[in-house]
Structures are given as structure tokens and as C-alpha cells.
N, C-alpha and C positions, 0 to 999 in steps of 0.2 A: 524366208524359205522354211524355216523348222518350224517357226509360230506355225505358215499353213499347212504343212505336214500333220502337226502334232494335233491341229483344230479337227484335222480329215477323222483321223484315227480314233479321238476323243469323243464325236459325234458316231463315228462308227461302232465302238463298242460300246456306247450306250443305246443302240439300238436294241441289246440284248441287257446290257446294268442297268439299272435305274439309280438315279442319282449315284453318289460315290466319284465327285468329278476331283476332288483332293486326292485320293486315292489312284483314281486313272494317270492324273498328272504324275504321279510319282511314279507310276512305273513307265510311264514314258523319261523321264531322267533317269531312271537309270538303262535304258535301251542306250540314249544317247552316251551313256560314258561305259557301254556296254557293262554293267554291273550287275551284280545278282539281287531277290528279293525275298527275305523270309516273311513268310505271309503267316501271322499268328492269329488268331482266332477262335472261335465257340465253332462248332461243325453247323452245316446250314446256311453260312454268309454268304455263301458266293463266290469263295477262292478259286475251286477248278473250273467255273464259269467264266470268270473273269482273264484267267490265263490261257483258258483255249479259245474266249474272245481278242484275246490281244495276240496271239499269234494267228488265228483267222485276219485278223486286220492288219498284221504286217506283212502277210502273204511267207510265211516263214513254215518250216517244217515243225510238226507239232509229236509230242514223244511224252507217255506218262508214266512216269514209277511208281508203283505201290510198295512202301517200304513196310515189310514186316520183318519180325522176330530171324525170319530161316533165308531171308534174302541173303545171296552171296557177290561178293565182289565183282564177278562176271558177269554175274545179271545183269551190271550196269554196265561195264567197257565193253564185256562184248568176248567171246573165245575163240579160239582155235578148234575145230573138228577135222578130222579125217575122212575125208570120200572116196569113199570104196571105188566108186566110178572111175575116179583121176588119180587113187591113189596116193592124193595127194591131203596135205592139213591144207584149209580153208581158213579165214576169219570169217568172224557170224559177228556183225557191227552189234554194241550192244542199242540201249536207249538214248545213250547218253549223246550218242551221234546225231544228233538234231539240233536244230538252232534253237529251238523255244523245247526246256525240260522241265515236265510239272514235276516237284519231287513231293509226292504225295505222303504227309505224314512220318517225315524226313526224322521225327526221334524216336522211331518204333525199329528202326535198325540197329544192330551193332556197332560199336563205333569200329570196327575193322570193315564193314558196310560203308557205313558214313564218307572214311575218310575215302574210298575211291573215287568218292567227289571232287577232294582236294584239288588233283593235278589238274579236270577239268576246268575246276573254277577260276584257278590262277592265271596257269599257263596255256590254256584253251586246246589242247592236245592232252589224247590217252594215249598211257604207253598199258599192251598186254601181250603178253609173251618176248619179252624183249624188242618191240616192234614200237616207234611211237609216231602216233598217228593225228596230224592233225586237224583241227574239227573246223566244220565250217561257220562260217562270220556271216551277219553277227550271231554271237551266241549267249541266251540268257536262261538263269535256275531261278523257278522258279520254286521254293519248297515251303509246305504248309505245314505246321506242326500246330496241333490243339492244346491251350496251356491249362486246361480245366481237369483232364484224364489223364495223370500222370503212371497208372500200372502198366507194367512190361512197357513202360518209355525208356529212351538211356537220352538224357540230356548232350544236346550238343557239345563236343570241347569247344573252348574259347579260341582254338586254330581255325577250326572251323565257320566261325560264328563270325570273326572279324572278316571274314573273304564274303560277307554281305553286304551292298553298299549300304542297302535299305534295311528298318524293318517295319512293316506297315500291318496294319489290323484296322479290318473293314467296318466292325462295328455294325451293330441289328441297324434297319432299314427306319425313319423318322413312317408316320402312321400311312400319312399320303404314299410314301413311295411305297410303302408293303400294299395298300391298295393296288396303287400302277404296277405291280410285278405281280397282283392274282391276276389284275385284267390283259397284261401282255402276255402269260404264259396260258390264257385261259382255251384257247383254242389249239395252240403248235408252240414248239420251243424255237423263236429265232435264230439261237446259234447257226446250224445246220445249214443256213442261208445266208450265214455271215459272206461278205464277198472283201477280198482285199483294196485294201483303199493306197498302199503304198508297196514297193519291193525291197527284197533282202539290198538291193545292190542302191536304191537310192537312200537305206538307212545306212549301210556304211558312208555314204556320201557329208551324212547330216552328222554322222559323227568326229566326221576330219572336220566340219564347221561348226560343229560344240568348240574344238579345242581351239578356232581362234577367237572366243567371245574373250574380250578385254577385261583383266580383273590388276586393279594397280596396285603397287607396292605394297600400299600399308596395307590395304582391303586383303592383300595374303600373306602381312604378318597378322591382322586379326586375326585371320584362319588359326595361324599357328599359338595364336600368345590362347586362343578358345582348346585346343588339344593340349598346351600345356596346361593350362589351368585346371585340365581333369587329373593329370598328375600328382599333381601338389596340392589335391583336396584330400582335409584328411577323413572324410566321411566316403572315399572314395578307396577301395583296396587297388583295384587295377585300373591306371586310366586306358586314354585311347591311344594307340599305338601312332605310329607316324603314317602308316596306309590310310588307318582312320582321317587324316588331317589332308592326305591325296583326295580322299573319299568325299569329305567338304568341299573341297575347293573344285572336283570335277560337278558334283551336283547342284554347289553354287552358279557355276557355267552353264548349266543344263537349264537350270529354272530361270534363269535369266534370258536364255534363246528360244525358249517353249512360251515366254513373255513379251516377244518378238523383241530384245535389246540385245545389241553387240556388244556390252559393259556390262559385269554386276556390281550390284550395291548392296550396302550393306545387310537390307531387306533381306536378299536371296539367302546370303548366310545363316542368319536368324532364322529362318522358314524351314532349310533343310535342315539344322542341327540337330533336333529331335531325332527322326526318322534315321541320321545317318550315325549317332551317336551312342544312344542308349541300349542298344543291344551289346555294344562291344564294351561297356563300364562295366565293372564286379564293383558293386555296396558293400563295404565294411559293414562285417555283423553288430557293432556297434550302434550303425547309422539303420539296419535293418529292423534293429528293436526297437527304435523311435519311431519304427513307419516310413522312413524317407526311402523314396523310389529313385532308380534313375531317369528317369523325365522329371522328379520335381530337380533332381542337383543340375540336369542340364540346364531348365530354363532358369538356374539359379547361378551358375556359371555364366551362360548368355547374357543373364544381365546383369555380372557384375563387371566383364569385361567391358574396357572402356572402347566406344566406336568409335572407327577414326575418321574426325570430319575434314572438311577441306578449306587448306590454308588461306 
């Protein structure tokens, strides 16, 4: 049922992407374990394409934030006003009340900006004026931030950054696909005609059947002996927190059921660890001046951990 779900959707907004089908997958796992995606990139890729194609295809409420410098906290939850008519205070819902939120250039805010994301991300409810309001399911952020144009940016704090399951970068187009994307967009832009291929209420359904895909004992002490081994490196200053090691082992489930199997293996692990790992690592400035990235200590973690094979 999720494989043909996710095949629908996958086919669906590549009617409007061209190639980038590593990338579509990934944010269909994290739909499924309703998780967030920071989408990093060079401007031009395709990010707010991509997100207003994927909620066009989940038939989901679509909401954009343009985060700049003078944005304020209520921009996004949303306030109270007074009407003259009734007399009375009103709420005015902000952005953030939609199920699918593009958060456009998510490090050009303040971090007193920023963090009004926080309660959303976690706990899926804003509270504003003493009032907490909860939001409707499923709900997913997505936020872009450019890592090339760093003036008047404020880097994410690390509270923030961990409450993303993913983090994904789309990467310039191979020759032939920047072809296929002068000749698709050459007459009309597809989006606009995107039509949904699934509903809000049968993706809550696929997500109560992510969480019965079977992952055995040891397959999730791997998970864990993988999140402590980022601990105990010493090329490593911050490893991955213990959400980080939830974050695995749901998106191991996920890639596993988008691959039509009821079990994962150790594969799945391996696959997502990148993506769900190396944004939440801080490099010792030590390990920095040698050049070493977090993607190279993850895949170097990944494979020092031993897999656990069967008795």
C-alpha cells in the first residue's frame, strides 16, 4: 500500500521535477514519519518547486514564508486583533497553520524569529496569546536556506537544526535533464495543473503503517551503537542526540515501506544515515582544519560499525 502510494506521488511530481527521484524519495520518508526537511542549496534548484509540487500531490494545504531580517514572531503563529464590529479580539491564523510550510530562506530571520518554529516542529501546535492551538495532520516544514550567501544570515542554533529529520540538497540538473526542463517549461509551467494523486487523511493512514514495518533487535541496536559512535569520536565536538537515533530508525522504516517490504535491513540504515545525520554533528575545529566534513565522518562511522548479520 505505501510502495503504491509513494510510486503515485513520485510519478506525480515529476511531472513538474525532472529527474531528482533520490531526492523525491526522501521527502516522501519523511512525510511518512511526518518529519521536517531543510532543503540546502545554490538559489535556482528547484526547492520552492519541488515543495509546492509535493504538497500539490498530497492534496494538502499549501503556506509560504518569506523569512527576512524585520519578520516578527507573529508573522508566523498568527495574532489577535480587535474588531470594531464585534467588539471583540479575533485570531488571524498565521502561516504556519497549514499542513505543507515552505519556510523560505529560513536563516535570514532572527533567531527570536526562528525559534517560533520550534513548538510547531515538535509538538505540532502554536500557542499565541496564551491560547494553544493545535495544527492539522499531517504537517510538514519545509525550509530552504542558501549556504553560498552568508550576509545578514543568523545561522541556525543546533535546537533548531536537530528537529529536522532530513537534510537534502538537490544538486544542478545532469545535461540531459537541464535540456528536459528548457523543453517542459517551454510553452506553460506544469505546476498550476498539478492535480492530487493522494489525501491528507489516507497519508495519516500510511503513517500508522510506517510504524508497523518490522526492524529486529539488533538492526535497532545498530541504530543506536551508529548514534553512539558519533559521541565518542574525537574528531567529532557534538554527536547525534538520542531524537537523532528515533530519526534513524523512523526513516529506516520509511525507506523500507516506500520499497514495498514489511522489515528493514540493514541497507535502509546505511541509505538514510547521511541525510538524517550530518546536519545534527558539530566538527571539532581540529578535524575542520584537516578538511574533514560531516558526511565524510558519517560514512566513516557507517562503516566502521560492525552490521549485525544473522545467526
Amino acid at each position: 500500500m505505501i510502495q503504491a502510494v509513494a510510486k503515485r506521488v513520485l510519478e506525480n511530481i515529476q511531472k513538474v521535477i525532472v529527474g531528482k527521484q533520490e531526492t523525491i524519495h526522501l521527502l516522501l520518508v519523511a512525510v511518512l514519519c511526518e518529519g521536517h526537511i531543510l532543503l540546502e542549496d545554490v538559489p535556482g534548484t528547484g526547492k520552492t518547486t519541488l515543495a509546492r509540487a509535493l504538497a500539490a500531490s498530497l492534496g494538502c494545504s499549501f503556506r509560504r514564508i518569506q523569512f527576512t531580517p524585520d519578520l516578527l514572531p507573529t508573522d508566523i503563529t498568527g495574532l489577535s486583533w480587535f474588531n470594531q464590529k464585534t467588539q471583540e479580539f479575533e485570531f488571524r491564523p498565521g502561516p504556519v497553520m497549514a499542513q505543507v510550510v515552505l519556510a523560505d530562506e529560513i536563516n535570514r530571520a532572527t533567531p527570536r524569529t526562528q525559534s517560533a518554529l520550534l513548538e510547531a516542529m515538535q509538538e505540532r501546535q502554536v500557542t499565541a496569546d496564551g491560547v494553544t492551538r493545535a495544527l492539522e495532520r499531517p504537517f510538514l516544514v519545509l525550509a530552504t536556506q542558501n549556504p553560498v550567501e552568508l550576509e545578514g544570515t543568523f545561522p541556525l542554533p543546533e535546537a533548531q537544526v536537530d528537529r529536522f529529520l532530513l537534510r537534502v540538497a538537490l544538486g544542478y540538473p545532469e545535461q540531459d535533464e537541464e535540456n528536459a526542463i528548457l523543453e517542459r517549461f517551454r510553452l506553460a509551467d506544469p505546476l498550476p495543473d498539478l492535480q492530487p494523486v493522494t489525501s491528507p487523511a489516507e497519508i495519516l493512514e500510511l503513517i500508522q503503517a510506517r510504524r508497523q514495518v518490522r526492524m529486529e533487535d539488533s538492526l535497532r541496536d545498530y541504530v543506536v551503537r551508529i548514534a553512539r559512535a558519533t559521541r565518542q569520536n574525537a574528531e567529532i565536538q557534538l554527536g547525534a542526540s538520542p531524537r537523532a537515533a528515533l530519526a534513524l530508525y523512523q526513516a529506516a522504516q520509511a525507506h523500507a515501506a516506500i520499497l514495498g517490504r514489511e522489515f528493514v535491513l540493514p541497507d535502509d540504515i546505511k541509505q538514510v544515515a547521511p541525510p538524517v545525520l550530518c546536519h545534527r554533528l558539530m566538527v571539532a575545529p581540529q578535524a575542520q582544519l584537516r578538511g574533514r566534513s560531516a558526511s565524510e565522518l558519517v560514512a566513516d562511522i557507517v562503516a566502521a560499525v560492525p552490521v549485525p548479520v544473522e545467526s
